[in-house]
N, C-alpha and C positions, 0 to 999 in steps of 0.2 A: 494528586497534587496535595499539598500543606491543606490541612484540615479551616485553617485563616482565608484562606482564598478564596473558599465556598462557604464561607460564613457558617461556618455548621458545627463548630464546636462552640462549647457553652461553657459559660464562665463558670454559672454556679448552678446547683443542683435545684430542682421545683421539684416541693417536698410535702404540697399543698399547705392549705389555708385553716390557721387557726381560730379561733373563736374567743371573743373580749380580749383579755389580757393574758390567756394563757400561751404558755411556747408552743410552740410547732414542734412535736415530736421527731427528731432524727436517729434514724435507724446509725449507731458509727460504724457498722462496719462497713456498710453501704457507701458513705460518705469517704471514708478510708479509701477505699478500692476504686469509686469515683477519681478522688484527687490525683491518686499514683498514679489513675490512668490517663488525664490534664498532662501531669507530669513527665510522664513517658512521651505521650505525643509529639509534647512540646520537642522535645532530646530525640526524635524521630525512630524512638524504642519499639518499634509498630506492632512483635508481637507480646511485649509486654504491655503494652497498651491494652490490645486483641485480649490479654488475657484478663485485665483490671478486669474491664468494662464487662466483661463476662461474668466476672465472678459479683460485680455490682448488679447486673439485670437478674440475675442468680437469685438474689433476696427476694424479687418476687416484691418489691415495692412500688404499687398502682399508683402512687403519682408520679413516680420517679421514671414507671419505666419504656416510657416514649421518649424521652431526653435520652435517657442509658442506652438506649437501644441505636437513636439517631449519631451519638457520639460512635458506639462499637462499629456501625455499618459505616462512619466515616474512616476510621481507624482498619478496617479491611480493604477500603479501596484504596489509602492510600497505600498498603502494603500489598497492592495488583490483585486482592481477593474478589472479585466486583462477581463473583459467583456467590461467592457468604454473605455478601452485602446485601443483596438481593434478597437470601432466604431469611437473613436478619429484619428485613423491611417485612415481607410477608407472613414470617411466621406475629411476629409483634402485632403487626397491623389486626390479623385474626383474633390476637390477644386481647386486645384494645377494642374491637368489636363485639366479642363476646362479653367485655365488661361494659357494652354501654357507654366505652369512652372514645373519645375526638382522637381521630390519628396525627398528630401536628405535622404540620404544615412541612415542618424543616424533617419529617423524615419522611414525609412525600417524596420531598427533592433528592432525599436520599437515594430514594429505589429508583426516581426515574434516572437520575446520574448513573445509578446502576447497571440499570438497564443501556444507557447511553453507551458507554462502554463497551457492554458486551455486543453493541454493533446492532442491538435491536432498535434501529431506529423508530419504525411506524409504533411499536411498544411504551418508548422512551415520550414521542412527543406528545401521546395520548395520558400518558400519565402527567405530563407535566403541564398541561394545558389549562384543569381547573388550580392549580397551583397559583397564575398569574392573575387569578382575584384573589390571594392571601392576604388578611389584615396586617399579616407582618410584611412590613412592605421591602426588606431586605431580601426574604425568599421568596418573597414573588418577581423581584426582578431579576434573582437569579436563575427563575422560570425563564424568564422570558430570555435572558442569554443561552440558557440549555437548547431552548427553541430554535434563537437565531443559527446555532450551532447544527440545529440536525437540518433546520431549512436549508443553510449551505451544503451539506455534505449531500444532501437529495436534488441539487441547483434549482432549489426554489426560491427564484432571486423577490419576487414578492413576498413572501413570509419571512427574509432574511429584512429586507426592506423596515419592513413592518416591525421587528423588534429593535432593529437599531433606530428607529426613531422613538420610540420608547422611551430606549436606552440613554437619549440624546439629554435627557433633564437631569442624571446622574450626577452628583457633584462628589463623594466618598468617593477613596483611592481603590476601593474594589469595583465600585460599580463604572467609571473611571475608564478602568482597567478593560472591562468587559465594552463597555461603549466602543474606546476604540479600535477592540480586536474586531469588532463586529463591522465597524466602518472600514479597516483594513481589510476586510472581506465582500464589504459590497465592494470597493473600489477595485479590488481586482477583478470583479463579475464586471464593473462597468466599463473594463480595459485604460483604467490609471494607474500604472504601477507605483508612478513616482508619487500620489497619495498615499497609496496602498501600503507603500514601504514608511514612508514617514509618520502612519497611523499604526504600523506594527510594532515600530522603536516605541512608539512612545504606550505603548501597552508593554513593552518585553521592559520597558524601564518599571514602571508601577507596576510587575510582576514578581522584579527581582526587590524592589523596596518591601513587597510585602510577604517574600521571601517564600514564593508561589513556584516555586522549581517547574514544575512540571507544564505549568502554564505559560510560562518563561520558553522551555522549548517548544511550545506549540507556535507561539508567538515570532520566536525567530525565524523559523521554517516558514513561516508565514512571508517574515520580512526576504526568506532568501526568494520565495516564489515570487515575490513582487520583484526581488530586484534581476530574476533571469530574465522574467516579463520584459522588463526594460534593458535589455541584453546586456547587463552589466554581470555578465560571466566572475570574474574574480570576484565582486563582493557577494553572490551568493554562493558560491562553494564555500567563502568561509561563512555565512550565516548557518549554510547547512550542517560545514562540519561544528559549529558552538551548537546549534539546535541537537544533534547528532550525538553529542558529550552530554551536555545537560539532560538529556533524556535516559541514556548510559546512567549517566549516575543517580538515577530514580526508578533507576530496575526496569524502567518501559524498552524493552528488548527490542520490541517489534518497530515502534518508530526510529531506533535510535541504527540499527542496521539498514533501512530505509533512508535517512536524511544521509548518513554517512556513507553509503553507495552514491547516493545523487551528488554528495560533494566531492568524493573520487573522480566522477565521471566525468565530470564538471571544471575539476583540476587543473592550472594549466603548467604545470610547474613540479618534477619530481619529489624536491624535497615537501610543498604541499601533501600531495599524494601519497608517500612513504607517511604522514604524519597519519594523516585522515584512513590509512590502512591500519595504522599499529592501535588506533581508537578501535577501528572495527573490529581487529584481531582480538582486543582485552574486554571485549564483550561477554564471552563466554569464559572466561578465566576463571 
């Protein structure tokens, strides 16, 4: 997903701290290679991004390079590398302990998102667990959404419970966002779809405002599983086939053949079916 949605890229570079009135020394090529790589992100340039950040953690600059690092490991997962991302968080984190310095918070979340992904869950919740006493209270409660997230996919409806109430005092369009995916989640463990569904629109809305694609299709697939729950067949084949498309078009392969079979299947209507086929067909194109 967009590097904005998981709060994890950074504005500006920490470059440490000066002393009376003199400047804080700035390495520019550092800084150069930094921005491009902002730059690229932004324009969803992933491996020119991949390669800024690279060549900016490359200077070898100790205040800079938990920031650099945290940005490059976002910038691989969102380009489906959640393998590099990982040895990006690891190899760093070694880095930063052998110098005696604090591994930040936000590239914590990095590795455990990483981890998240690659489907290691008992891995993923472990690491992210001292995360949710982070002073930065923005990565700590997207601890606690990582959490609610593998609590569900494990149905441990009490530790899913337990972050959405959390979650519940959020008032920002990201955290928001995560609240109610999280409550469209309990509510289908608690067999209310028709919550369930109306708690997922309005997270797949404040997904697409903060132009969170990826999270966006997780969200709809969400909204269609609520609304088969509720045997509302036509409106979940097409939730599945938008979740189905929007995932397609963020390179996640593996959901997007998944939602778009179960929209097929689901179908009631040829020309539907011919549509949600020729998606699946241009998958691999």
């Amino acid at each position: 997903m967009r590097p904005s949605a998981y709060a994890l890229i950074l504005s500006t570079l920490v470059v440490g701290c000066g002393g009376g009135d003199r400047p804080v020394p700035i390495d520019p090529v550092l800084e150069r290679h930094s921005r491009a790589g902002h730059a690229a992100i932004s324009l969803d340039q992933l491996a020119q991004a991949i390669r800024q950040y690279s060549e900016a953690l490359a200077r070898d600059d100790a205040a800079a390079i938990g920031n650099l690092a945290f940005n490059l490991a976002v910038a691989q997962m969102q380009a489906g590398q959640s393998e590099a991302a990982l040895l990006t968080f690891r190899d760093t984190s070694t880095e930063l302990t052998r110098r005696h310095e604090t591994v930040p918070a936000a590239l914590q979340l990095a590795g455990a998102t990483a981890l998240y992904r690659l489907g290691r869950l008992p891995e993923a919740d472990a690491a992210a667990a001292p995360i949710e006493a982070a002073s930065d209270r923005d990565t700590a409660m997207r601890a606690v959404f990582l959490r609610g997230l593998i609590a569900d996919d494990n149905g441990d409806a009490v530790r899913l419970r337990a972050a959405a109430a959390r979650l519940a005092v959020a008032q920002e369009p990201e955290g928001l966002a995560d609240q109610h995916e999280l409550a469209a989640r309990l509510a289908l463990r608690d067999r209310d779809p028709g919550r369930a569904r109306a708690e997922a629109e309005r997270a797949a809305t404040l997904r697409r405002e903060l132009l969170d694609y990826r999270a966006l299709a997780r969200c709809l697939a969400l909204a269609a599983r609520a609304a088969e729950q509720n045997k509302d067949i036509a409106a979940a084949a097409d939730l599945y086939l938008q979740a189905g498309r929007s995932a397609a078009a963020q390179g996640e392969k593996g959901w997007a053949r998944q939602w778009l079979l179960r929209a097929i299947s689901l179908g009631q209507d040829a020309a539907f079916s011919a549509e949600a086929r020729a998606s699946l067909a241009a998958i691999d194109k």
